[in-house]
C-alpha positions in Angstrom: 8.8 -2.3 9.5 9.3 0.5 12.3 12.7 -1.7 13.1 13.6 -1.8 9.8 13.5 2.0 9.8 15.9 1.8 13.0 18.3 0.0 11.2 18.4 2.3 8.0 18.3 5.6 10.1 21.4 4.5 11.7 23.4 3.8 8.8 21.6 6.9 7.4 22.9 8.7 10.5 26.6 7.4 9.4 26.7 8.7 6.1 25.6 11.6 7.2 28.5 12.7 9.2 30.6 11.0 6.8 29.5 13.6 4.4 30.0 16.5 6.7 33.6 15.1 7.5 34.5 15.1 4.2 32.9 18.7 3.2 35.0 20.2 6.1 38.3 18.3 6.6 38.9 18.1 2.8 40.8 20.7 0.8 39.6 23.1 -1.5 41.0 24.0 -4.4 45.1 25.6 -4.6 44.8 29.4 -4.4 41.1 29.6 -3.9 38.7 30.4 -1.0 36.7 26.8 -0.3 33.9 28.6 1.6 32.1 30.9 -1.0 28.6 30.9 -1.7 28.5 28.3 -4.0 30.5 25.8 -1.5 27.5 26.5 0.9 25.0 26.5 -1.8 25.9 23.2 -2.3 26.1 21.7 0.8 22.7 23.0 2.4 21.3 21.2 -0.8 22.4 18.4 -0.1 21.1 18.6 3.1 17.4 19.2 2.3 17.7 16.1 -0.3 19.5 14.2 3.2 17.0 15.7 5.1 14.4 14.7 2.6 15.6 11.1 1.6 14.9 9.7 6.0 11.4 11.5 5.6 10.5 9.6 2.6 11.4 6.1 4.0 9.8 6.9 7.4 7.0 7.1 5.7 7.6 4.2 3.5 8.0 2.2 6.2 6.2 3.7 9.1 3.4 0.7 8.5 4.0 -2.8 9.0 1.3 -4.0 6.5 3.6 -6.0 4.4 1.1 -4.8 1.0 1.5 -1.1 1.6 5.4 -1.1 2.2 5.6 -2.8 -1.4 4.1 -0.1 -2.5 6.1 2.6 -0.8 9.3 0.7 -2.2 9.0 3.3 -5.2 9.1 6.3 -2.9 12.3 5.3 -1.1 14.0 4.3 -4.7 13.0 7.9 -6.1 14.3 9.7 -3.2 17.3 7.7 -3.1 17.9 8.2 -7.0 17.4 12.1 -6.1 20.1 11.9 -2.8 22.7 10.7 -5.6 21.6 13.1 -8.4 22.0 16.0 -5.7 25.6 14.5 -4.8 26.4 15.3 -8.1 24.9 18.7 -8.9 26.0 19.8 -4.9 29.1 18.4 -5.2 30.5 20.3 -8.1 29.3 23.4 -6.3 31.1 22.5 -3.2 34.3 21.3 -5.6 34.4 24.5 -7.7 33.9 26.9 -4.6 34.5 29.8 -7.1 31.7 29.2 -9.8 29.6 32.0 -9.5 26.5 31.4 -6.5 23.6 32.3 -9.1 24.8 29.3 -11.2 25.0 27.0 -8.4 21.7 28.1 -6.7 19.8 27.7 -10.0 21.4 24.6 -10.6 20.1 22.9 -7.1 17.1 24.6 -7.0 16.2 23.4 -10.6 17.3 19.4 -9.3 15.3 19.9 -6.0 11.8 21.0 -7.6 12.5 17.9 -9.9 12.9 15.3 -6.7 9.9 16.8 -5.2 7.6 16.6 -8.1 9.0 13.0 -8.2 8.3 12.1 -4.9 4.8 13.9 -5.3 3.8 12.1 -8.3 5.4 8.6 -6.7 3.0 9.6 -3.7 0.0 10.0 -5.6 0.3 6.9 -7.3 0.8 4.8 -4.3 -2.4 6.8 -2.8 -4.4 5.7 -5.9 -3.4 2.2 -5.6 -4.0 1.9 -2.1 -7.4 3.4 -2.8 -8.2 0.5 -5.2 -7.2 -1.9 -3.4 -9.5 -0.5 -0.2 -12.6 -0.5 -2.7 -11.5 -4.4 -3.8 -11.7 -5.3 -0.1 -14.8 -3.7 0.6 -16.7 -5.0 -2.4 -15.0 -8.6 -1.8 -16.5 -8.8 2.0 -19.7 -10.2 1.5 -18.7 -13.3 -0.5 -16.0 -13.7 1.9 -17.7 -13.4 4.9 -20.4 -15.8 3.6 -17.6 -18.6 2.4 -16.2 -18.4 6.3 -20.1 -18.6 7.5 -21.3 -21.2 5.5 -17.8 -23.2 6.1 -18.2 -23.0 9.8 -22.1 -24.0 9.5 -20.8 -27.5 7.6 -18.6 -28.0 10.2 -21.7 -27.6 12.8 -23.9 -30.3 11.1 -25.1 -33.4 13.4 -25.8 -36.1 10.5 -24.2 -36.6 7.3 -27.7 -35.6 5.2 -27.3 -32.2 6.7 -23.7 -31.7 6.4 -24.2 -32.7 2.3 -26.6 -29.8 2.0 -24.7 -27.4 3.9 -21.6 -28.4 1.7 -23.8 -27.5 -1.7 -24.6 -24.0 0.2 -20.8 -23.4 0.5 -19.9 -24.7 -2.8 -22.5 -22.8 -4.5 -21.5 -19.8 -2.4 -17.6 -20.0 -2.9 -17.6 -20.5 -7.0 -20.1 -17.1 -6.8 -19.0 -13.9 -8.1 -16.7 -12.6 -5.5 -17.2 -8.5 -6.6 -20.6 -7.0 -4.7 -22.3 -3.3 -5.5 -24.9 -1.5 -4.3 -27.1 -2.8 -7.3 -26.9 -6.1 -5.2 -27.7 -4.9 -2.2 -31.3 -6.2 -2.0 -30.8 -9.7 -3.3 -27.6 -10.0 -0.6 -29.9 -9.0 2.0 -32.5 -12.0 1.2 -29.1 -14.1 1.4 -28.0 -13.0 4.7 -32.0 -13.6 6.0 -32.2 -17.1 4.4 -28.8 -18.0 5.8 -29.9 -17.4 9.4 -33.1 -19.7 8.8 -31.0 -21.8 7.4 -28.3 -21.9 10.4 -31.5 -22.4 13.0 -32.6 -25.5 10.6 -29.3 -26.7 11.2 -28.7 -25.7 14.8 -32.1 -28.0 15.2 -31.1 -30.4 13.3 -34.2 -30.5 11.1 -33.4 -32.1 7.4 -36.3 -31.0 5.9 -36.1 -27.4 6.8 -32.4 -27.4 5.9 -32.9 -29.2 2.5 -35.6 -26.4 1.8 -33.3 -23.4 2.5 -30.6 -24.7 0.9 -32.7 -24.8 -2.4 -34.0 -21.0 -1.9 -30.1 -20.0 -0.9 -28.8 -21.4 -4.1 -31.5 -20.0 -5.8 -31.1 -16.6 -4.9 -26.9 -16.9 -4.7 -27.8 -18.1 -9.2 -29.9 -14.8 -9.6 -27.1 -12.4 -7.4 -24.8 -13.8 -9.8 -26.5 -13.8 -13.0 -27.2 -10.0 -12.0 -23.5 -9.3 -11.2 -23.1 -10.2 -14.9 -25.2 -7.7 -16.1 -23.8 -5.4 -14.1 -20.3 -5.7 -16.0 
């Protein structure tokens, strides 16, 4: 993404001087001064929202986690809607270089409190949903982590007996309730313990000793999920 940002800060670079060019080397109007205060009024206001708009998308694309720079998408579009809007309002300062500076300054500052509070609000949403999705991970792991395990123990089994039972262990565990809590922190624990019998059983290619764990694992990976019901 940190190339991507390259890319736009050059063309963002462009536009830039385009826009000073034009303030400077155009006319203002017949008979009138062109640089009053509300000519410069204008263009330091359109400036900050310049100034602003490349701070936004560095930050939107600063990462090069492909889920987070979806969500920063709505912090470039706001600041890019509020780049226009200030073209607009600092424009007509600029163009009617007499209007009186007051009107122009409240005028700009009155548009750039609104962009901020935008890009504030956009900011705190994206925090929030970043947030939930951390917590989703977290509370996802254990299932995960025990699919990949159990997966990779199947794969390890010697005869075909053993690699049936291990293959009911990773069934059982991958059609489980993925979410985990605290609240299941004791019954998980038991899991992880009878897994590791269970991968020595296997290791030693002991049928028996496997067929037995992979009763007690299901067992306990019913009651973890029968308690994960309750839980919601």
């Amino acid at each position: 993404m940190k190339r991507i940002f390259k890319f736009y800060s050059i063309i963002w670079g462009v536009l830039f001087i385009l826009f000073n060019i034009i303030s400077f080397a155009s006319a203002g109007w017949a008979g009138a001064e062109k640089y009053m205060p509300s000519f410069w009024i204008g263009y330091v206001f359109i400036t900050l929202c310049f100034i602003g708009q490349i701070i936004c998308t560095y930050f939107a694309l600063k990462d090069d986690d492909m889920k987070k720079t979806f969500c920063n998408i709505s912090l470039i579009t706001i600041s890019y809607t509020g780049l226009l809007v200030s073209f607009i309002f600092g424009g007509l300062c600029m163009i009617i270089s007499p209007l009186p500076y007051w009107i122009g300054m409240i005028l700009c500052a009155v548009v750039l409190v609104l962009n901020v509070i935008a890009v504030i609000k956009a900011a705190i949403a994206i925090d929030m949903v970043s947030g939930i999705d951390d917590k989703m991970k977290t509370k996802t792991f254990f299932i995960k982590t025990l699919t990949v395990d159990t997966e990779s123990l199947m794969s390890r089994a010697k005869s075909d007996g053993i690699r049936a039972e291990c293959k009911k262990v990773y069934e059982a565990v991958r059609y489980s309730d993925p979410m985990s809590s605290e609240a299941l922190a004791s019954i998980e624990s038991k899991i992880m313990v009878k897994f590791a019998k269970l991968s020595e059983a296997v290791t030693a290619d002991d049928f028996e000793r496997t067929s037995s764990f992979t009763d007690e694992m299901i067992i306990l990976l019913r009651d973890r999920n029968k308690k994960c019901k309750l839980l919601k």
